[in-house]
C-alpha positions as CSV (number, residue, x, y, z in Angstrom):
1,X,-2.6,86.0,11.6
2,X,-3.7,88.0,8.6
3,X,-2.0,91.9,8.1
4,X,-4.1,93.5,5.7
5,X,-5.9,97.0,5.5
6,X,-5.9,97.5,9.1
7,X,-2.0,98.0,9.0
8,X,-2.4,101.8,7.3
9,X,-2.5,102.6,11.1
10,X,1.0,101.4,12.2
11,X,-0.3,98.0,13.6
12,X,-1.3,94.8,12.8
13,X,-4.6,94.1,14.0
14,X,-7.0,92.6,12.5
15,X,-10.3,92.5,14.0
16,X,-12.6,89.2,13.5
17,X,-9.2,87.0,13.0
18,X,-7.7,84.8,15.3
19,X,-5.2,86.4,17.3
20,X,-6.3,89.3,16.4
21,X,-6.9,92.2,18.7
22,X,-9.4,95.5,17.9
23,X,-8.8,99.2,17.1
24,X,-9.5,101.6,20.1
25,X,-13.2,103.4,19.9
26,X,-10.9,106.7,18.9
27,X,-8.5,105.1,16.3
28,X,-11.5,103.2,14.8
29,X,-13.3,106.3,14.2
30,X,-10.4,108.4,13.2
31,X,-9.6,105.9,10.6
32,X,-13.4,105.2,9.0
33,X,-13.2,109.0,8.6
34,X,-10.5,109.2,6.7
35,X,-11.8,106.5,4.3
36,X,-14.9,108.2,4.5
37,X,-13.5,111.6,2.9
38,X,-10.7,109.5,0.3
39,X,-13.8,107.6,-1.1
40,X,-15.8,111.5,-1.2
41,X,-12.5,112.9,-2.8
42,X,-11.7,109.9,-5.7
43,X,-15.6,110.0,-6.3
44,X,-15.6,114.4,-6.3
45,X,-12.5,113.7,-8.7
46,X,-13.6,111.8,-11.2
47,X,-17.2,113.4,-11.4
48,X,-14.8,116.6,-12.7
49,X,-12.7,114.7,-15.1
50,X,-16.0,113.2,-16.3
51,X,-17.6,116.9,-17.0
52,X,-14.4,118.4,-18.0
53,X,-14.2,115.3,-21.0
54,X,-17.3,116.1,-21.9
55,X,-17.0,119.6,-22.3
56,X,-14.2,119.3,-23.8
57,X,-15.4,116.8,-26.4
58,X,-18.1,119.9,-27.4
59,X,-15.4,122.4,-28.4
60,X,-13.9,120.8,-31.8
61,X,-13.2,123.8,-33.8
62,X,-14.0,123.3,-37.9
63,X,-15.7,119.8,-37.0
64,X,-17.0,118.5,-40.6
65,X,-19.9,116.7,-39.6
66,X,-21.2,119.6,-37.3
67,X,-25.4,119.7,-37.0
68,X,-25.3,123.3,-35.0
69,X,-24.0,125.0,-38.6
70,X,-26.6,124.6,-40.4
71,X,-26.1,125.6,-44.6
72,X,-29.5,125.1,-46.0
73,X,-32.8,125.4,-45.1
74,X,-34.0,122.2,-44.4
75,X,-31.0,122.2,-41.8
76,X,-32.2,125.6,-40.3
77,X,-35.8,123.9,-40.1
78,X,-33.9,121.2,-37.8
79,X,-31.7,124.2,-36.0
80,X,-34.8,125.9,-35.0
81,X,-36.7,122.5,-33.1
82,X,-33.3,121.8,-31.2
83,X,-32.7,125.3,-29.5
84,X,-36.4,125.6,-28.0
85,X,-36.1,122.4,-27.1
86,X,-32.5,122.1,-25.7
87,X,-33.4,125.1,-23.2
88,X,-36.8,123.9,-22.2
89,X,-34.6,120.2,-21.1
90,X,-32.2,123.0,-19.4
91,X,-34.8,124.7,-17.4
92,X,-36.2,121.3,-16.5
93,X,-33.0,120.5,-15.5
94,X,-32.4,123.1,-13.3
95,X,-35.8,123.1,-11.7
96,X,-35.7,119.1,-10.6
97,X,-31.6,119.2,-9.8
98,X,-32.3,122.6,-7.6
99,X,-35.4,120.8,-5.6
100,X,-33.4,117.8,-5.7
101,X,-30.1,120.1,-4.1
102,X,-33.1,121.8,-1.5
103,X,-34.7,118.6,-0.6
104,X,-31.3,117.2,1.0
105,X,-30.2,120.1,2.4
106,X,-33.5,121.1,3.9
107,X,-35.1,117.7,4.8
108,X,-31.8,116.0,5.6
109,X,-31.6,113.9,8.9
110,X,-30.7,115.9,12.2
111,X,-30.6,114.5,15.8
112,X,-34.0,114.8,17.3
113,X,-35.3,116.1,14.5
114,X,-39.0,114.7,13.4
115,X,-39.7,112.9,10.1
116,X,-41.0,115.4,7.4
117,X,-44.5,114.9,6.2
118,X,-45.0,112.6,3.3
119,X,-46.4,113.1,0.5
120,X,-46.7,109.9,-1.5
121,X,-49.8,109.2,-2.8
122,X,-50.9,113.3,-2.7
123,X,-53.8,113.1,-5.8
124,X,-53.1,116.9,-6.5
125,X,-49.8,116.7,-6.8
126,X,-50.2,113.5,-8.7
127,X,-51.7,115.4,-11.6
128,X,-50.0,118.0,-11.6
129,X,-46.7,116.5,-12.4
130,X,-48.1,114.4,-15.0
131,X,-50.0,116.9,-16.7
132,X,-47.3,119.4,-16.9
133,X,-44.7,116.8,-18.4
134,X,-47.6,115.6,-21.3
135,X,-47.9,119.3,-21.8
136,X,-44.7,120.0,-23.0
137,X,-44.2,117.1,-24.8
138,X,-47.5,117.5,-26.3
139,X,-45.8,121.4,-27.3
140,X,-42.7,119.5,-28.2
141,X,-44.1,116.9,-30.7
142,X,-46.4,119.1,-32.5
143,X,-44.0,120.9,-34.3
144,X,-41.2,118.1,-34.5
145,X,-43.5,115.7,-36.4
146,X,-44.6,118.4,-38.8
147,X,-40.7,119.0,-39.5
148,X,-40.2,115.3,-40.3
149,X,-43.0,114.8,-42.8
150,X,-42.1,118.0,-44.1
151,X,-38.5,117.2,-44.6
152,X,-39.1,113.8,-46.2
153,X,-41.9,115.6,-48.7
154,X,-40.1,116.8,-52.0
155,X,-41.3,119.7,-54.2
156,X,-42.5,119.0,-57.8
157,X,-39.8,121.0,-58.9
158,X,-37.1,119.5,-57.1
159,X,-33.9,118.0,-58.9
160,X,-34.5,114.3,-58.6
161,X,-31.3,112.3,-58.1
162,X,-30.9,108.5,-56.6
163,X,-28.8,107.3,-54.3
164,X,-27.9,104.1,-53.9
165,X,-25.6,102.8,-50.3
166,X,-23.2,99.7,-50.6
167,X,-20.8,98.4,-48.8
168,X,-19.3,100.5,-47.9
169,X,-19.9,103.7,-50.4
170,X,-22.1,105.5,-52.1
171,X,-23.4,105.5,-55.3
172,X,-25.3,108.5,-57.3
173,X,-27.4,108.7,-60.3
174,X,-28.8,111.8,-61.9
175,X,-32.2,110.0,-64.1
176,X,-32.8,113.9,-65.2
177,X,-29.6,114.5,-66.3
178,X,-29.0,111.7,-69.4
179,X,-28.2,109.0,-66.7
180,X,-24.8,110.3,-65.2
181,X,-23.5,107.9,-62.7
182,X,-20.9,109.1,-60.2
183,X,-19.6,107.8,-56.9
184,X,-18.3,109.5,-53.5
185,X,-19.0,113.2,-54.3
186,X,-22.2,114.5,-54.8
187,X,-22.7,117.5,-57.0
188,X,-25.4,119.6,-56.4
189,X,-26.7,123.1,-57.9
190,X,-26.4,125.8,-55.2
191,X,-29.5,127.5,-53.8
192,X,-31.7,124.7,-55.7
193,X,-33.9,121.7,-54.3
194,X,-32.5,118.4,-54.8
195,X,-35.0,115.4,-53.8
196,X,-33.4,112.5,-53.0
197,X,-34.7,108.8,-53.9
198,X,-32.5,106.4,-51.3
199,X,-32.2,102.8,-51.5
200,X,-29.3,100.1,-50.5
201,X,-28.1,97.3,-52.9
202,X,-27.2,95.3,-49.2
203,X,-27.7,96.2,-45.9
204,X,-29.4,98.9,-43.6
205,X,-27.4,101.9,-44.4
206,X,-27.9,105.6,-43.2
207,X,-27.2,108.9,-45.0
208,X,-26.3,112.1,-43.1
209,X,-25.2,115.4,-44.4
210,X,-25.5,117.5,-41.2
211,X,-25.1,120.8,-42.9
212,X,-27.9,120.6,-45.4
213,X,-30.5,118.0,-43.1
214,X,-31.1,115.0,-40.8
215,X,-30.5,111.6,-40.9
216,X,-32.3,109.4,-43.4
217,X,-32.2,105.2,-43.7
218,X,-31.3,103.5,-46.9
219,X,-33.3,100.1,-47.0
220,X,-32.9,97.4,-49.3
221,X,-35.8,96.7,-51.3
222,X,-37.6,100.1,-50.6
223,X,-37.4,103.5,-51.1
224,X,-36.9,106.6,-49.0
225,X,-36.8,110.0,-50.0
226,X,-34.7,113.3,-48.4
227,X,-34.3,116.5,-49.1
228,X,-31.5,118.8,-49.6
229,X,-30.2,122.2,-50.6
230,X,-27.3,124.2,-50.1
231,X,-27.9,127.9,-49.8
232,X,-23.9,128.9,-50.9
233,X,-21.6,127.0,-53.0
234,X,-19.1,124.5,-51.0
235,X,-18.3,121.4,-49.9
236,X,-20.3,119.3,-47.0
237,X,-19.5,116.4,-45.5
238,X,-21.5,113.6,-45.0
239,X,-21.3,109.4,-43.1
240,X,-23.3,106.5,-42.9
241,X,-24.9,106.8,-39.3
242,X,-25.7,103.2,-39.2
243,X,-23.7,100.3,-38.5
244,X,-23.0,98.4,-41.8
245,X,-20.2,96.2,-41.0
246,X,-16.1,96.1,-40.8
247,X,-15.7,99.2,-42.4
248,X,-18.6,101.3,-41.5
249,X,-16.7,103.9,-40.4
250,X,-14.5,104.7,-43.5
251,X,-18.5,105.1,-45.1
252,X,-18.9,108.6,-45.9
253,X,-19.4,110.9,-48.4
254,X,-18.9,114.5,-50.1
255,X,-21.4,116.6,-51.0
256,X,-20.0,119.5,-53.2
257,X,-22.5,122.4,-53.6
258,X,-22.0,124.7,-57.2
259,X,-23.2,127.8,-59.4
260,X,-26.0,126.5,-61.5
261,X,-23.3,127.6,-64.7
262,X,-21.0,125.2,-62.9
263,X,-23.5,122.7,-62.3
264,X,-24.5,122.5,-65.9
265,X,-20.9,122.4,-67.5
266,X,-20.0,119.8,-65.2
267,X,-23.0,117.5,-66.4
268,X,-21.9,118.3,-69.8
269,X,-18.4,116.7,-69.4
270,X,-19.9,113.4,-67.2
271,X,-22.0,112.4,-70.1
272,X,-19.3,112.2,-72.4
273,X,-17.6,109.0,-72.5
274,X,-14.1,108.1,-71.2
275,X,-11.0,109.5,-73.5
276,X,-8.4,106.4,-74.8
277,X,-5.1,106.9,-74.1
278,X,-3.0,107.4,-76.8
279,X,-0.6,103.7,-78.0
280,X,2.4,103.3,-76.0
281,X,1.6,106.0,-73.3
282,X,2.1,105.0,-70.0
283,X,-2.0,105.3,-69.8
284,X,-2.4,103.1,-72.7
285,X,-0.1,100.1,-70.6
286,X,-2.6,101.1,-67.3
287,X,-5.8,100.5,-69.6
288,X,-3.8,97.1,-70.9
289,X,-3.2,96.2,-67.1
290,X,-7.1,97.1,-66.4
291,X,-8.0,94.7,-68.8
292,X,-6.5,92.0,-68.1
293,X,-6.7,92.3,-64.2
294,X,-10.5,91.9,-65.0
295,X,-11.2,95.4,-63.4
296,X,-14.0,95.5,-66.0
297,X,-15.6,92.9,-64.5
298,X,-16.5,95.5,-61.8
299,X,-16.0,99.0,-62.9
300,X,-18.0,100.3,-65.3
301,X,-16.0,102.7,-68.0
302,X,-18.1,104.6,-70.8
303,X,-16.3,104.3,-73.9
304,X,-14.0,101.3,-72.5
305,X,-16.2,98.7,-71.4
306,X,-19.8,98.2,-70.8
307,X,-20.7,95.9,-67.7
308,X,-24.5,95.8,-67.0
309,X,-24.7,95.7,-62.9
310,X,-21.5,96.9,-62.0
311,X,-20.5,95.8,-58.5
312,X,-17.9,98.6,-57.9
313,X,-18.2,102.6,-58.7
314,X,-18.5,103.9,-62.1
315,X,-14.8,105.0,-63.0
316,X,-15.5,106.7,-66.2
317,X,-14.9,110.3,-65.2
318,X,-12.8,109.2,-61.5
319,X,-10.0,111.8,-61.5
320,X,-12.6,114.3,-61.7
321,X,-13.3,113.4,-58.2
322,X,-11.2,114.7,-55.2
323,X,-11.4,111.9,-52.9
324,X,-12.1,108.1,-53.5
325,X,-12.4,104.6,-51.1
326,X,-15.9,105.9,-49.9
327,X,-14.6,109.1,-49.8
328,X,-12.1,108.0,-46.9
329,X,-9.0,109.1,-49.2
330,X,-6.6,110.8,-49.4
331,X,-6.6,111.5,-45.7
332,X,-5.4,115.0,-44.3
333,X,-2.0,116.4,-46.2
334,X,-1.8,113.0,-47.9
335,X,-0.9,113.2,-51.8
336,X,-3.4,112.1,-53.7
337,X,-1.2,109.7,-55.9
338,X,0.3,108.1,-52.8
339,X,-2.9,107.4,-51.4
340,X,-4.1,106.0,-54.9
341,X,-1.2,104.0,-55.0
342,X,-1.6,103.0,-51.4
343,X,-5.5,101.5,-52.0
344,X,-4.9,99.8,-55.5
345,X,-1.3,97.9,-53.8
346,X,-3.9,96.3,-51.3
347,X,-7.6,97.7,-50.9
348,X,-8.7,95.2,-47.5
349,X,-6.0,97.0,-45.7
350,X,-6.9,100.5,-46.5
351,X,-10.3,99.4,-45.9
352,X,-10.9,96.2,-44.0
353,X,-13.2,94.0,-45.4
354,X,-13.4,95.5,-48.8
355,X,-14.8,93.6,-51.6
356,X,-11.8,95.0,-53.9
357,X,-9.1,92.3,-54.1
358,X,-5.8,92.5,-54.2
359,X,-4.8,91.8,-57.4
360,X,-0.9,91.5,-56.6
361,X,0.4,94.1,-58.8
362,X,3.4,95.0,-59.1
363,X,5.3,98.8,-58.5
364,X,5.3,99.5,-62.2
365,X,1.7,97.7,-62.8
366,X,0.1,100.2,-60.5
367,X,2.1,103.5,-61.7
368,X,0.6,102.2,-65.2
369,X,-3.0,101.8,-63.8
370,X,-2.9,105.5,-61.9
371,X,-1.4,106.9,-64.9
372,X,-4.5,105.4,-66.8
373,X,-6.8,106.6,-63.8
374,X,-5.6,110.2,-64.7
375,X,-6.8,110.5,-68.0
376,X,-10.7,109.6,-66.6
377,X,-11.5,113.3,-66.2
């Protein structure tokens, strides 16, 4: 004889089994109640928790990639489709869950009660609620479509700047500027146009700065095109939003908004090349290290060496840049030397997958490199 469920009720009967006997008509009922109402209960419950997650997954205070704060106007352009929108889908909302709510409490099955009319099949009602739906979509798509072209459509007198994606970082070039090439951080003139010319050297990428606009794709082989502007100087952050491999995630990016005066001064000191460090300075035994490690055959250094298609980030002006590793480092209240020394000691463990070996240096080898990293203002 099997005791299973059945024995919650101080027995052990099991109906159906051999030897088995059956539940009285009263305790039977009595029990399938209570099931009943702990099934209703564990299902009420974790409908709650599952609302409560969310809503609590909607109140991150200072969130950096935030698309409700928008900082420029092409980001306002995308502010002002989402609100009309998001409250239309909320009145809908409200209008099918309330007849949906009326319907069961009205129509719901009583004793002796006769079946409601049906209405399947109703041609009137049949248009009506697919007219009304291609209505507001129709109101919907209207002004969304113009916002896309219009977002993706430079000015003439837009700052042109390129961006090239790899795995996993990204790369800038300024063609109006005397060819400055930087990596991580963009630098942008405040209250100015910048029209950006997107590409990948690999795979499908995706660039996002919610502050200053949407989404765009970076596709090997062709060319996109995104616009952006910062209305107030600052700092805004910015990801891949499409899956590029193992370290997709630690893909993202800086874009650092400036006075024009700024602006201009700053593209005066990245065209000039790389300083070297005086003979036996600490810097001088990094750039020897740097050498020989065949760092060069990657890294591009004006002034230092000169590599044709370089497969990592231009380093020639590096610690004029705040954060580094696809702008993944350092992380929050982490020195920024420990976190350089961290990534040159062993760069696939910082960042899985990455293409930047490890070149087995040892303690004083990498002080010697940083110390030659420093000077690259």
């Amino acid at each position: 004889m099997i005791c299973g469920r059945w024995h919650v009720l101080g027995t052990c009967q099991n109906p159906g089994f051999a030897g088995g006997g059956s539940l009285a008509g009263g305790e039977a009922q009595t029990y399938h109640a209570r099931m009943g109402r702990s099934r209703r209960w564990w299902r009420a419950r974790g409908a709650a928790l599952a609302v409560l997650a969310l809503a609590l997954a909607g109140c991150v205070q200072n969130a950096p990639l935030d698309s409700l704060d928008p900082k420029g106007p092409f980001a306002e352009r995308i502010n002002g489709l989402f609100w009309p929108v998001f409250w239309v889908a909320v009145v809908i909302f409200v209008l099918v869950e309330g007849a949906i709510l009326v319907a069961a409490v009205v129509f719901r099955d009583r004793p002796g009660r006769a079946e409601p009319k049906q209405i399947h099949g109703s041609p009137r009602l049949e248009v009506v609620w697919t007219v009304i739906p291609a209505l507001i979509l129709a109101g919907i798509a209207v002004p969304t479509v113009s916002a896309v072209f219009d977002l993706t459509k430079c000015d003439s007198g837009a700052m042109s700047i390129e961006v090239i994606a790899h795995q996993w970082w990204f790369e800038y070039r300024y063609p109006e500027e005397g060819g400055v090439v930087t990596a991580n951080v963009l630098v942008i003139p405040a209250g100015q146009e910048v029209c950006l010319s997107m590409t990948s050297e690999d795979v499908l990428h995706n660039f996002w700065v919610p502050n200053l606009n949407g989404k765009r794709y970076l596709i090997p082989g062709q060319t996109t095109t995104l616009r952006l502007q910062a209305d107030e100087p600052g700092e805004f952050w910015g990801h891949c939003a499409e899956f590029c491999g193992l370290s997709h995630s630690l893909m993202r990016a800086r874009v650092e908004a400036v006075p024009t005066a700024e602006f201009d001064a700053w593209i005066d000191a990245q065209r000039q090349p790389a300083p070297v460090p005086a003979e036996g300075t600490a810097a001088a035994v990094g750039l020897a290290v740097f050498e020989a490690r065949a760092c060069t055959q990657c890294h591009f250094i004006s002034g230092t060496n000169d590599v044709a298609n370089p497969f990592g980030p231009n380093l020639t002006h590096f610690a004029s840049r705040h954060v580094f590793a696809g702008a993944t480092l350092p992380e929050q209240d982490e020195d920024r030397r420990d976190a350089l020394k961290r990534w040159i000691a062993n760069p696939p463990e910082v960042k899985p997958g990455s293409f930047m070996p490890d070149l087995g240096l040892t303690e004083q080898e990498i002080e010697d490199v940083i110390a030659y990293l420093e000077t690259l203002q």
